[in-house]
N, C-alpha and C positions, 0 to 999 in steps of 0.2 A: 432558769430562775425567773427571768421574766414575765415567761407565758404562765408561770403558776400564780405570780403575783396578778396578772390580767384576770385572771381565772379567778384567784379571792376575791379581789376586789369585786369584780363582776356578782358572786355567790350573796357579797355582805351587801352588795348596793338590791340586790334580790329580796333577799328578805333578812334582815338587821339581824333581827330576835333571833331567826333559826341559824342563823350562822352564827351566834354565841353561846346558841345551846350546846356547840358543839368543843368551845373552849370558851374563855373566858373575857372580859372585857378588859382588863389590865394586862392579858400575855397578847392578845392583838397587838393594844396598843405598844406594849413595849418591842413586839415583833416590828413596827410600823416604826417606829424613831431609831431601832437598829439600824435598820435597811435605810434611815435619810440621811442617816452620819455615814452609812456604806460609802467610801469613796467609786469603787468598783461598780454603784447601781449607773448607770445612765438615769440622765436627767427628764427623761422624757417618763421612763418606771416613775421617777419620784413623784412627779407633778400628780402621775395614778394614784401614791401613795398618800396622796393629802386627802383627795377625795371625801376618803369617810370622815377626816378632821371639818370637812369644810360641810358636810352633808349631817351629819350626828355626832357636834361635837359632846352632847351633853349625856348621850349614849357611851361612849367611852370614856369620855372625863367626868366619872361619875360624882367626886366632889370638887369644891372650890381649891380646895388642897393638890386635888389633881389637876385641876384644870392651870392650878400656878405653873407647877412642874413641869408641867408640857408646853406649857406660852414659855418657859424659859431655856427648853432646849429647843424649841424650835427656833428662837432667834439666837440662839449657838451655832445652830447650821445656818439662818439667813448672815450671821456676822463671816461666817467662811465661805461664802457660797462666790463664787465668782461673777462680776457685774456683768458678763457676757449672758450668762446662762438667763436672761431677762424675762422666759417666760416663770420658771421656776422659782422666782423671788418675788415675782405678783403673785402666784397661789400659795407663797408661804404667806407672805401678808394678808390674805383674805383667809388662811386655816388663823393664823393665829390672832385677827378681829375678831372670828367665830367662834372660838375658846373664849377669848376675855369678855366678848359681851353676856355669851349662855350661860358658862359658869359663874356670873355675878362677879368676877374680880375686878372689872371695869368698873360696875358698881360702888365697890368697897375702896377701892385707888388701892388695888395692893401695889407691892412693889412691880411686879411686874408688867401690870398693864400701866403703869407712870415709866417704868422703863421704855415699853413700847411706846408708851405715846410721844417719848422724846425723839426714839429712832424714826417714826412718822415724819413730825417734823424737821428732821433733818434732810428726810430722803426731800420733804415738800420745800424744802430751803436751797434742794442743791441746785444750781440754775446754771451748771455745767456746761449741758448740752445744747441751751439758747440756738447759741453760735455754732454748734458741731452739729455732728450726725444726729442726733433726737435718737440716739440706739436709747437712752435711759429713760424717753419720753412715757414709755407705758409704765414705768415703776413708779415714778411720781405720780401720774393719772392713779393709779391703785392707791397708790398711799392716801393722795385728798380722797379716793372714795370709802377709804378706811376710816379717814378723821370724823368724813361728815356720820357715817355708820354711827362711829362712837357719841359722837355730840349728839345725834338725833334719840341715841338709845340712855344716856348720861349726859342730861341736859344741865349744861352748865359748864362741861370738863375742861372746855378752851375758853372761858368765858375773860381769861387773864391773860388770852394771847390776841387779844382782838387789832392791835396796833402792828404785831407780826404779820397776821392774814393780809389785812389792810396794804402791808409793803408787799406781800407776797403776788394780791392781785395786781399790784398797779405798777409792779416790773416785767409780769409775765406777757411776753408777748406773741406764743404762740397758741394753738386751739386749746389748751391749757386752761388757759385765764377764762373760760366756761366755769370750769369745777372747783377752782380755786375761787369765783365770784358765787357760786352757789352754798359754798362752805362759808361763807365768811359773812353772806346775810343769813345763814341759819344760826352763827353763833352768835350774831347781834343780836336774833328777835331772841332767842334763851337766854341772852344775856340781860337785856330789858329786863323779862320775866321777869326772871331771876330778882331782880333789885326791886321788882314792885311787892314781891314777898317777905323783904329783909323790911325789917321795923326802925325805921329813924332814916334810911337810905335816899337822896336828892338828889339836886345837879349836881353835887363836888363826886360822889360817886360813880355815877353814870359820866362826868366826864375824866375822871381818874382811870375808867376801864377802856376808854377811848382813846386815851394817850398811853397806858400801857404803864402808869405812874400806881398801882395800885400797891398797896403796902402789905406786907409781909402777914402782917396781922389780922388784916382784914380780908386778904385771899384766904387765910384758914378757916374764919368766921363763918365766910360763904361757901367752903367748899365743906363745912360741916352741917351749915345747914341746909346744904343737897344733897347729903348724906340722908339726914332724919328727916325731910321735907316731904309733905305729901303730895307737894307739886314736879317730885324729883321723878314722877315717871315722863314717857315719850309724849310729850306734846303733838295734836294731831291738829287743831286748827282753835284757835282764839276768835272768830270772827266769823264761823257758821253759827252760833247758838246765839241767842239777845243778846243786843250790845250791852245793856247792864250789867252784865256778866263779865265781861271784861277788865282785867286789874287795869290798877292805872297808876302811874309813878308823878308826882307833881315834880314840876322841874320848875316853872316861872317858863317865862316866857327867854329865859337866858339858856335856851339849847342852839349855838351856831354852831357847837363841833358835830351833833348830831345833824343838825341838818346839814351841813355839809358835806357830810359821809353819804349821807340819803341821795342829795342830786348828785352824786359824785357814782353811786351806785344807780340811778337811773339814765344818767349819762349815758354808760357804758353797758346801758342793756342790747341797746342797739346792736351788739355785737354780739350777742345770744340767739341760740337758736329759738322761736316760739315757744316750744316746750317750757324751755329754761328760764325766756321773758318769764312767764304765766308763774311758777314759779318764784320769781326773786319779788313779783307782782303782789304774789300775796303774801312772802316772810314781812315785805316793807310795807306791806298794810297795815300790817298786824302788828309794826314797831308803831306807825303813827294814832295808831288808834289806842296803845300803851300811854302814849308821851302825847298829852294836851297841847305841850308848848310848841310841839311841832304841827303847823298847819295842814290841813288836807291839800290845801291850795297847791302844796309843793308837786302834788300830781297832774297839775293844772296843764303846764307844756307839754304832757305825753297824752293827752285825752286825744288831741285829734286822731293820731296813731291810730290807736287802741280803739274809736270809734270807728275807725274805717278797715279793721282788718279783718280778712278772711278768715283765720284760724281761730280755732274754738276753742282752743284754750287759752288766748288773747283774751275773746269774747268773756270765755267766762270768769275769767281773771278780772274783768272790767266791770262785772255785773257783783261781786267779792265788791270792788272797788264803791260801787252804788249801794249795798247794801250797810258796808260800813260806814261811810259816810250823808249820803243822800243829798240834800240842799245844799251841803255844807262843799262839796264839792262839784254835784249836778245842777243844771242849768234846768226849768223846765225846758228849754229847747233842747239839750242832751236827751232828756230825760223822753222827749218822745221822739227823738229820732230815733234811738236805740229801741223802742217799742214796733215802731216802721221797720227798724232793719228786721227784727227777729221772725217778723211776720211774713217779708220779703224770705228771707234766710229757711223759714220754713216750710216754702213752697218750690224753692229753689231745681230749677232741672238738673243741673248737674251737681248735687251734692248729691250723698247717698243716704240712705236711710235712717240709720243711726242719727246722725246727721242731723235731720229734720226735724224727727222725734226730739233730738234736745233741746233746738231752737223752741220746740212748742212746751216742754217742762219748761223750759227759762221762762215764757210769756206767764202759765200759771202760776210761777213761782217769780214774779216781776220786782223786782224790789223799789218802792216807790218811794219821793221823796215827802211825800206825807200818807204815810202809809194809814189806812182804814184798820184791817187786821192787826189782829191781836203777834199776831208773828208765830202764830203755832204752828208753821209750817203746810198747813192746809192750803189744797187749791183754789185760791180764789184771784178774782178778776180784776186786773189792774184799771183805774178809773179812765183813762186814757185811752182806753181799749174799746172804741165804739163798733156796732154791731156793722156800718159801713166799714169801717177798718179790717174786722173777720170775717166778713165777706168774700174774702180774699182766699179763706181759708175750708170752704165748705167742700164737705168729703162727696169724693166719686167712688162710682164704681172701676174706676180704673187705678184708685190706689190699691195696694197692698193689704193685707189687715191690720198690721199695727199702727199706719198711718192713718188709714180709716178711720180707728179707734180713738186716737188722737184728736182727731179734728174734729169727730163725733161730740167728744166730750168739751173739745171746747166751746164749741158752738151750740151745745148743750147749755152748758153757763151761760152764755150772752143771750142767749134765748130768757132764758128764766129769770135773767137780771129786766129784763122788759115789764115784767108783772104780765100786768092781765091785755097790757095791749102788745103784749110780744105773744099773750097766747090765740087772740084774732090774729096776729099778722102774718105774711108769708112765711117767715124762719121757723116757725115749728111745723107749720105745714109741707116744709119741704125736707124736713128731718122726718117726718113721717114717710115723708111719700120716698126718702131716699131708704128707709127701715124696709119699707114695700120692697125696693126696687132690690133688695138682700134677701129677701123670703121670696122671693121669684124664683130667685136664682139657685135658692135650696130646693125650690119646689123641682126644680126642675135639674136636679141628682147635681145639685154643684158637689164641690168636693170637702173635704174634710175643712181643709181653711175657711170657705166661704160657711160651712155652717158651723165652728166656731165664732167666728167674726161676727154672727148675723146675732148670736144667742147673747155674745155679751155687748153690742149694740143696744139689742131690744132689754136687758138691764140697763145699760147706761138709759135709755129713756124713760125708761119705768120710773128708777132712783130720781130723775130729777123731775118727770110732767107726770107721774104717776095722778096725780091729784085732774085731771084735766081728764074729762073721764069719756066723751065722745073717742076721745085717742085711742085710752085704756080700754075701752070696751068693745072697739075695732080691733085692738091686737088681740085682743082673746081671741077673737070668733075665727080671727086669721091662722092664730095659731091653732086651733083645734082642725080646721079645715087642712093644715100642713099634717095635720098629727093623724089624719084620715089618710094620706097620701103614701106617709113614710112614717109606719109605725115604730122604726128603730129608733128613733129619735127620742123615743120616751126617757134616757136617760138624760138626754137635754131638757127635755121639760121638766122636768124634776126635778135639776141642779137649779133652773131658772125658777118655780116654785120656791124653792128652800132660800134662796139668797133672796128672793125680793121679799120673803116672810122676814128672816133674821134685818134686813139693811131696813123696814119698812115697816116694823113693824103697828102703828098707825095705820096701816092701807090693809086693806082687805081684799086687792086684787088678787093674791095665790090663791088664796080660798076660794072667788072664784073661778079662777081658772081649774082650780084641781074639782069643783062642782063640774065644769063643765066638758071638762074631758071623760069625766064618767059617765054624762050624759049621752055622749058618741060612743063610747066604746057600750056601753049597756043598750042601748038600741041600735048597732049593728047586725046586721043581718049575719047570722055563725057558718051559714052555707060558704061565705068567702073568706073567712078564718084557716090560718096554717098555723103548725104548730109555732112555729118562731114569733108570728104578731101575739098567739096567746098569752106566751109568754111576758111579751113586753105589755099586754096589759094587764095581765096579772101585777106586773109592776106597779104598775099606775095606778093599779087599785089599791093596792098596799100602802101607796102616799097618801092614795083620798081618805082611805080608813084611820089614818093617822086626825083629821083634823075632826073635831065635836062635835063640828057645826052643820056637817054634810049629812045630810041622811042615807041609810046605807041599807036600804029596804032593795035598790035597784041593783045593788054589786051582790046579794044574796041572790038575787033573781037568776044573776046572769052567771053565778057561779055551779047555782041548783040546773041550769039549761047544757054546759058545757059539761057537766058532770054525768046524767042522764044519757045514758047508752040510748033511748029511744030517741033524744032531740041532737045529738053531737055526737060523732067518733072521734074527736081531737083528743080525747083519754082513754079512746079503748087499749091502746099498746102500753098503758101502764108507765109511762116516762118518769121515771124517778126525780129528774129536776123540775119536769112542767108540777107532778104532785108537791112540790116541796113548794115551790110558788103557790100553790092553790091553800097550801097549810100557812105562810107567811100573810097572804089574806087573812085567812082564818084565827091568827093568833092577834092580831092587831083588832078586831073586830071582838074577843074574846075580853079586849078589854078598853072598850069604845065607850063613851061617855053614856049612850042609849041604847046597851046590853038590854036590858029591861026589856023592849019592844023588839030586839031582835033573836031571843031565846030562843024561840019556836022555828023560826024558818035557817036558824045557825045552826041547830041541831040538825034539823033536816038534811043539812048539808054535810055535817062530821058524817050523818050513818050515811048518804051516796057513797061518801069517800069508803067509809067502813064496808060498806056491801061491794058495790061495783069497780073499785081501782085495782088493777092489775098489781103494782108493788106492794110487797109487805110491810114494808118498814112505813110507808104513806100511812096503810092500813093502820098500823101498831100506834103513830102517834092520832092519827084522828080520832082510834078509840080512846085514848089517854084525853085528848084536848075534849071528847065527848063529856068524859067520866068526871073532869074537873067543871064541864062548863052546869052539869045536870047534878053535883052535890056540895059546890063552894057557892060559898055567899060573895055579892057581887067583890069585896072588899079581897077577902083572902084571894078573890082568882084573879085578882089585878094583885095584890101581894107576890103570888108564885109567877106567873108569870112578867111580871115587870122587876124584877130583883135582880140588880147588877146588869140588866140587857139595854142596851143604848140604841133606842127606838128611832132610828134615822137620824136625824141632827142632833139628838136632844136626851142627856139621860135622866130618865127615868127615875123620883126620888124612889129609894128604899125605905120597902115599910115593913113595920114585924110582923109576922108569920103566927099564927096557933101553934102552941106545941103540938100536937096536932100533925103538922106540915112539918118534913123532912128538908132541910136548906140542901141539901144533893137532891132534892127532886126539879129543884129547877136547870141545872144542870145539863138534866136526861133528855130536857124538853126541847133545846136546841142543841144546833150545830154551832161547837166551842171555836175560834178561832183563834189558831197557836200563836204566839207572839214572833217566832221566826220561823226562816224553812227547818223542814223535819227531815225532810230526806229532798236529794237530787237525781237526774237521770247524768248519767256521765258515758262518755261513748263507746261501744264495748266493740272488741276486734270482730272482723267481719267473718263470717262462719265459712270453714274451708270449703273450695269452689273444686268440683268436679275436674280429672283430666284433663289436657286442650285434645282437641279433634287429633285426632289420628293422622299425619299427614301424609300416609298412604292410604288411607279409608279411600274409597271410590268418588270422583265429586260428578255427582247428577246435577248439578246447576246447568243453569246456561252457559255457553261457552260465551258471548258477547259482554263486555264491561257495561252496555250500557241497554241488553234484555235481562242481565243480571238485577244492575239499579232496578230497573221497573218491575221484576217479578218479588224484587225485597218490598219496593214502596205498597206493592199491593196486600203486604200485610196491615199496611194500616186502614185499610177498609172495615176492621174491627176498629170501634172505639177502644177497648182494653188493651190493646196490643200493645205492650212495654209500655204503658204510661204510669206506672206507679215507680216509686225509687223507698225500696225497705232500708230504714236505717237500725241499727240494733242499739242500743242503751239498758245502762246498767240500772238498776234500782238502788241505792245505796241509801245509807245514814249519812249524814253530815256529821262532823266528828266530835263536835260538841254532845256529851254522853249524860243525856237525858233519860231516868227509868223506864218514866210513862211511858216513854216512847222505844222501849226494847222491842216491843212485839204488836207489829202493824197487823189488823184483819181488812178487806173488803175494801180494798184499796180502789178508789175510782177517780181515774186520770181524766184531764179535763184541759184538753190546750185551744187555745185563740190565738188566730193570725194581726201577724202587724201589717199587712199590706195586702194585696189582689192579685200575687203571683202564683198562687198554691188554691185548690179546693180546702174546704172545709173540712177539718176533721174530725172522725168519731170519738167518745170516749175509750177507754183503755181502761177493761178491767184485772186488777193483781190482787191475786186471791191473801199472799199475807207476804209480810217482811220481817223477817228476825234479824238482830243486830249482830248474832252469834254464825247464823249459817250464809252459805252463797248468796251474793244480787240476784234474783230474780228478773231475767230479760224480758226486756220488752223493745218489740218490733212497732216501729213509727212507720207508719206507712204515707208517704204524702205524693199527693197525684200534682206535678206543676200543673199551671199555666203556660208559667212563663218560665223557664230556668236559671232562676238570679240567686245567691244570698239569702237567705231570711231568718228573722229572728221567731222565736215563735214564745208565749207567756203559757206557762204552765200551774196549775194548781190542782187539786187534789183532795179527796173528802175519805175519811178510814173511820176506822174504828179502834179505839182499845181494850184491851181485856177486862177493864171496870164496866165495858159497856158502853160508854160515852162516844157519840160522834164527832168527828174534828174536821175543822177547815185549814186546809196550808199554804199558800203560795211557795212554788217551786221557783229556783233559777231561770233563769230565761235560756231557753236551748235555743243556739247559735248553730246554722246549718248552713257551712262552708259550701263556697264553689264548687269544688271538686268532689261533694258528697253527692250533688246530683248526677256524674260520672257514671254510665253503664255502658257494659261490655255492647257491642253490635248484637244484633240478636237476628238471627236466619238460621235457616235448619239445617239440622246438624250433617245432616247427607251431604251438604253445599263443600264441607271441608273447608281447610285452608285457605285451594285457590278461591273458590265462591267467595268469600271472605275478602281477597284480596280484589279480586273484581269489581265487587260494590267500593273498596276502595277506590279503586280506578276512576270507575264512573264517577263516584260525586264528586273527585279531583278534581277531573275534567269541568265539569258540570260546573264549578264552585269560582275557578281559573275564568271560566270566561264573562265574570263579575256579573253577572246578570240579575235583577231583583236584587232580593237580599243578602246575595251571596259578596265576602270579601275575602280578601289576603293578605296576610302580613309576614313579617319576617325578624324574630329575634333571634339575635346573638349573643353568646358569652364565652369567657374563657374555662373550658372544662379539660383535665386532663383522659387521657381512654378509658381510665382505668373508673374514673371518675361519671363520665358517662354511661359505664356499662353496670354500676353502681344503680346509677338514676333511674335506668332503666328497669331492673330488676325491680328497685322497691315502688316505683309511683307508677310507671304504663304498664309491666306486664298485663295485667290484665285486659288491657284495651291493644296490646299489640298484634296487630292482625300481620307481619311478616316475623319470619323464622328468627330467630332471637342470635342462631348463630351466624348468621350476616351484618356483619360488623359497618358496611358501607353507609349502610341507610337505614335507619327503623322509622318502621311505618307503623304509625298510631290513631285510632280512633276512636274518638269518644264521641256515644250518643245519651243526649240529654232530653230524655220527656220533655214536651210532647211528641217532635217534631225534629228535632235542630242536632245538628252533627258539627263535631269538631274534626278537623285531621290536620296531622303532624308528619314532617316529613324530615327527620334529625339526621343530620349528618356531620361527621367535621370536617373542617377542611384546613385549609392553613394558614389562616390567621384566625378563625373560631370557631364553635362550635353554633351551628344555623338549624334552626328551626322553623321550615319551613308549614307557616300555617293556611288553613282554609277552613271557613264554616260557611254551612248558607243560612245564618244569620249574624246580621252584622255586628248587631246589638250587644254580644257574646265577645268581643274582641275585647273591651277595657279591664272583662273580668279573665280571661285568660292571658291580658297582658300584665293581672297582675298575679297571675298562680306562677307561672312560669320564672320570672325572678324569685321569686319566696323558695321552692324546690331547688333552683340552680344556686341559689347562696347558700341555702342551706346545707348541701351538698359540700359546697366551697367547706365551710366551716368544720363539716364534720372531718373533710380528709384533714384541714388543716391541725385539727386538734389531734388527730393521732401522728 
């Protein structure tokens, strides 16, 4: 009965919904409080059993009426449950918190969550075990983390027990009086609240809750109007948003039971962990910034503390501290030490990164005591903050990228805070020249980080010296010169175009950069053109064409030169995507602000396309975009084609059409882009594998292990030789049952790599998919590099039976370790021994650690029966010795290019050893982690029969 309840549980913690499709959410649940009343379940089942109560209460307790029910028999079984069984009465206490607050009964004070909240309290009153063993110590720790739960979700619900907590912290004297001192400043600062909402409420009040004196009639007052209150939701912080925001309760200047409470609770902070200071730091901030009559000054003894400590959440707790109150509590001399520290704190060698980064957000975010800003939250520069002082702070190339970015930007601001004599002096000349020292380093194939970093750098400069124009008219020329080097980058140019248009829009530098990148790609020489830079400037023309102001006589030029069989071959093979590229020019150009002067040599270039491109469907729409651009007037053919299409950043107003014009003909003219995936590749079983060798067939090999190895190696004297690894994948629907989408035509598969371990792959064409008949296989063929993991992004262009072409993004297909796994490969005459020979040899070869070669050695516990299991479903195919020699199995696995695994399984008597070798080493953390994953799973599966 156990293992099936392991097994439900497991199915429902799986997936919720589908394990209720299958019964009901009320016979679960009643199955599930059967089995906690079971005397016969073991305690260790039950604790399984709470699970889904503590995981999806509001899933099974579908109303408040049920959620009563079941807080009420579950503290039926914590009333009988025996004090020993102590883990079992902390997860009754946290299932039935998790009821009372979801289902809203905690909300409404039904009976039952006021029942519970008394058994809370009692459990948090019992102070038994002080003096004894501490066995009950975790069930108290649970209950205060129950109370605070409640009070922080039902703000107000102990606000009438404040004088209880109070006794409760300041007798407790074990690790305890933590969460007992954290429960009891969160019911003050809601209790405060609380009274700054009630109308006529003072000092008799606020100290009537304080001594625990509070009257029968006025706890109902208040706990009704926390009931209807619209301040009765979870309080998240009083003291990040403007202080005028802030309630405020008048007391006079006669609060000594409050402030007494206050130093009596910062007292006793000392005794908390940081976290927990930082914490009690800001409930008791957020009481004094409540209560007038209580001085800030009271925080006056713990500043030096808190100025000089390491921990960041001290710091920030401190900086809350500075923000709430400023003069009133900061010293200018406070006030710029802690400016010193952050600066110091952000350059720090041995902090870590995060780290840093926050110290330098605090600086921009500095809370001043005579603050300049408005408080809107914006970055700006604390006056304190002199350009000597961030000096400190000036980005290398030896930081990181997001501290680079950091420090970029800040010293970006102190730069700009200079005016016009910070823009003569060294600080922006050496933000330049450090800008330089990042487009070097792209220039010269840095990696993915560095020319991220380098791209939102040269933004972050733009945005703020954009206007400085010796700069700005250097980094063009710089970057078109990068954009000559390394034409893949054009989708970095473009995102850097469009963000400094949208943040800038006053500057005119994308405009001309996007002039000027046309100017280099329009007069390079086409003799050194491949198909993939055409591409990317096909791109780039497509941006240029986007803006008004460019003239577009030279992108016509160089489109009629690339098209022309006489002047280019880069289109004689008809490439279906380069032509769709040369039409996405072409449509944006169709509706260009000085169409007018470009009609003649536009045309010119629809009929290239029309006569000379190899694809038809290119063909098909250039004669469409011919036919609209030679009989619509300038208005309707910006109408059709601009209607509903969102033109790079920016959509396109919609305008009315001629009756005339069909609204599905704009449609037809592009490629739709489906809102989700349409269909996925899913993995499909590998196609049955021929006989094994014959192991009487004759072996013609070398009789030598190691003229054996060298007559195998010498097949790789062919490049092709075993370097591909075919995967098969299913074509399917996703289940979500869309018409449109029953009957796929012209299916063209379209995958990119996430990394540099795999060649390049081709497209994959599938002629249709029906949602009624078989998946249609398709074979992935991917050549390694390198044999790791890789994720690979897929997407997909079809057709459906209206006609209309569509765009999809696919799942990301995920290609496991063990998928690169292929059998050894030598010929077939070699037999067996051949086979085992090269085993030999590379053993050997591998054993005497040389180069790349390493060995390792796992173990586990498998039973025979269990391993010959293993065997069967995961190496056959790679086992190169006889399957019925039980002593030893010998395994080989070769991974394209180059790189061999071998296994040498035995058991012995105390486990089962796995003796490994590869000659390469690199291979070992991914095979040390295939191996557990097959060996447990194994475990599991004998265990469940």
């Amino acid at each position: 009965m156990a293992a099936n309840w392991v097994e439900r549980i497991s199915a429902f913690s799986r997936t919720p919904s589908g394990f209720l499709s299958g019964t009901t959410a009320e016979a679960f649940l009643a199955e599930l409080l059967r089995e906690l009343r079971d005397d016969r379940a073991t305690y260790s089942v039950k604790v399984l059993l709470l699970s889904p109560l503590c995981e999806h209460p509001t899933l099974l307790c579908c109303s408040d009426s049920v959620g009563e029910e079941t807080a009420l028999e579950l503290m039926s079984v914590f009333a009988q449950c025996p004090p020993k069984s102590v883990q079992f009465r902390c997860h009754l206490l946290l299932a039935l918190t998790s009821i009372l607050i979801c289902t809203k009964c905690a909300k409404s004070r039904s009976c039952a969550s006021l029942d519970f909240l008394d058994v809370l309290l009692q459990i948090a009153q019992d102070t038994s075990d002080i003096h004894g063993d501490g066995s009950q110590r975790p069930v108290r720790a649970t209950a205060c983390d129950c109370l605070r739960e409640l009070e922080a979700c039902c703000p107000g619900l102990l606000s009438h027990r404040l004088e209880l907590l109070a006794g409760l912290r300041q007798q407790e004297t074990s690790r305890l009086h933590q969460a007992y001192t954290g429960l009891h400043a969160l019911v003050l600062r809601n209790a405060v609240y609380q009274l700054t909402q009630e109308t006529g409420a003072g000092p008799e009040h606020l100290k009537a809750l304080l001594g625990g004196n509070v009257s029968a009639a006025w706890e109902a007052d208040q706990e009704s109007g926390l009931t209807n209150s619209k301040h009765s939701a979870i309080l998240s912080s009083l003291i990040l948003g403007p202080m005028g925001t802030v309630p405020t309760l008048h007391t006079g200047p006669d609060c000594k039971e409050l402030r007494s409470l206050l130093s009596s609770l910062l007292d006793e902070s000392y005794l908390l962990t940081p976290l927990c200071q930082a914490a009690l730091l800001h409930r008791l901030t957020e009481v004094v910034a409540m209560v007038p009559g209580v001085p800030p000054a009271i925080f006056r003894t713990h500043l030096l503390r808190l100025l000089g400590t390491s921990e960041v959440c001290l710091l920030h707790a401190t900086l809350l501290l500075k923000g709430a109150f400023t003069d009133s509590l900061f010293s200018s001399e406070d006030e710029a030490f802690i400016l010193k520290r952050l600066v110091v704190l952000s350059q720090h060698p041995l902090l870590n990164t995060p780290e840093k980064l926050f110290y330098m957000d605090c600086i921009l975010h500095f809370p001043e005591n005579r603050p300049i800003s408005c408080g809107d939250g914006d970055e700006t520069l604390p006056v304190l903050l002199t350009p000597r002082l961030a000096s400190a702070l000036v980005p290398t190339l030896f930081n990181d990228g997001a501290t680079l970015l950091a420090r970029f930007n800040l010293l970006s601001l102190v730069y700009l805070e200079e005016g016009e004599e910070g823009e003569e002096g060294q600080g922006l000349a050496y933000l330049y020249e450090h800008l330089t020292s990042l487009l070097c380093i792209v220039e010269n194939r840095g990696g993915r980080e560095h020319v991220v970093t380098f791209f939102r750098a040269a933004f972050l400069f733009l945005y703020y010296f954009c206007h400085v124009e010796r700069y700005s008219t250097a980094l063009t020329k710089q970057l078109c010169q990068l954009y000559l080097h390394h034409i893949k980058l054009a989708p970095h140019l473009i995102n850097l175009a469009d963000q400094t248009q949208d943040r800038l829009s006053e500057s005119n530098w994308s405009v001309g950069l996007l002039k000027a990148l046309q100017r280099v790609i329009t007069e390079a020489p086409l003799t050194q053109l491949t198909s993939q830079d055409l591409s990317q400037h096909l791109k780039m023309l497509a941006r240029v064409a986007e803006e008004g102001d460019i003239l577009q006589h030279s992108t016509l030029n160089f489109l009629s030169s690339i098209i022309t069989p006489s002047s280019s071959s880069l289109c004689a093979n008809g490439d279906w995507r380069l032509g769709n590229y040369i039409l996405g020019v072409c449509r944006r150009l169709l509706i260009h602000p000085s169409l007018d002067s470009l009609l003649t040599p536009l045309a010119d270039v629809l009929q290239l396309l029309v006569c000379h491109y190899g694809d038809m469907e290119i063909k098909d729409h250039a004669r469409l975009y011919y036919t609209l651009l030679t009989t619509l007037s300038k208005e309707k053919l910006a109408g059709v084609l601009a209607q509903g299409v969102e033109e790079g950043r920016r959509q396109v107003k919609k305008q009315s059409l001629s009756c005339l014009m069909d609204e599905g003909l704009t449609s037809m003219l592009t490629i739709q882009q489906t809102e989700k995936a349409v269909f996925r590749l899913t993995e499909a079983p590998p196609e049955p594998r021929g006989g094994d060798v014959n192991p009487n067939e004759a072996e013609k090999g070398p009789d030598e292990a190691s003229a054996t190895v060298e007559a195998y190696r010498d097949q790789f004297s062919d490049s092709s030789f075993a370097s591909e690894i075919t995967l098969r994948y299913g074509l399917i629907h996703i289940s979500a049952h869309d018409a449109l989408f029953d009957q796929l035509f012209s299916i063209r598969l379209h995958f990119s790599l996430t990394d540099h371990h795999y060649e390049e792959l081709g497209d994959i064409s599938v002629p249709c998919l029906f949602r009624e008949r078989p998946s249609p296989i398709v074979h992935l063929r991917l050549k390694p590099k390198q044999p790791y993991p890789t994720t690979l992004h897929a997407s997909a262009i079809f057709t459906t039976p209206d006609g209309r072409t569509w765009h999809t993004t696919l799942p990301d297909i995920h290609v496991a370790f063990q998928q690169t796994f292929l059998p050894l490969s030598v010929p077939l005459s070699w037999g067996r021994g051949g086979t085992l020979r090269v085993f030999e040899g590379l053993w050997d070869e591998m054993c005497s650690e040389s180069g790349d070669s390493a060995v390792s050695l796992f173990c586990c516990q498998l039973t025979e029966a269990a391993l010959n299991t293993l065997v069967e479903k995961h190496f056959l195919p790679f086992l190169v010795s006889d399957l019925s020699l039980k002593e030893e199995f010998r395994v080989l696995f070769f991974l394209p290019p180059r790189s061999h695994i071998l296994l040498r399984v035995s058991s012995e008597e105390d486990a089962v050893h796995f003796n490994i070798a590869t000659d390469n080493w690199e291979l070992l953390p991914y095979i040390s982690s295939y191996l557990p994953t097959i060996t447990s799973s194994q475990e599991d599966t004998l265990s469940s029969l």
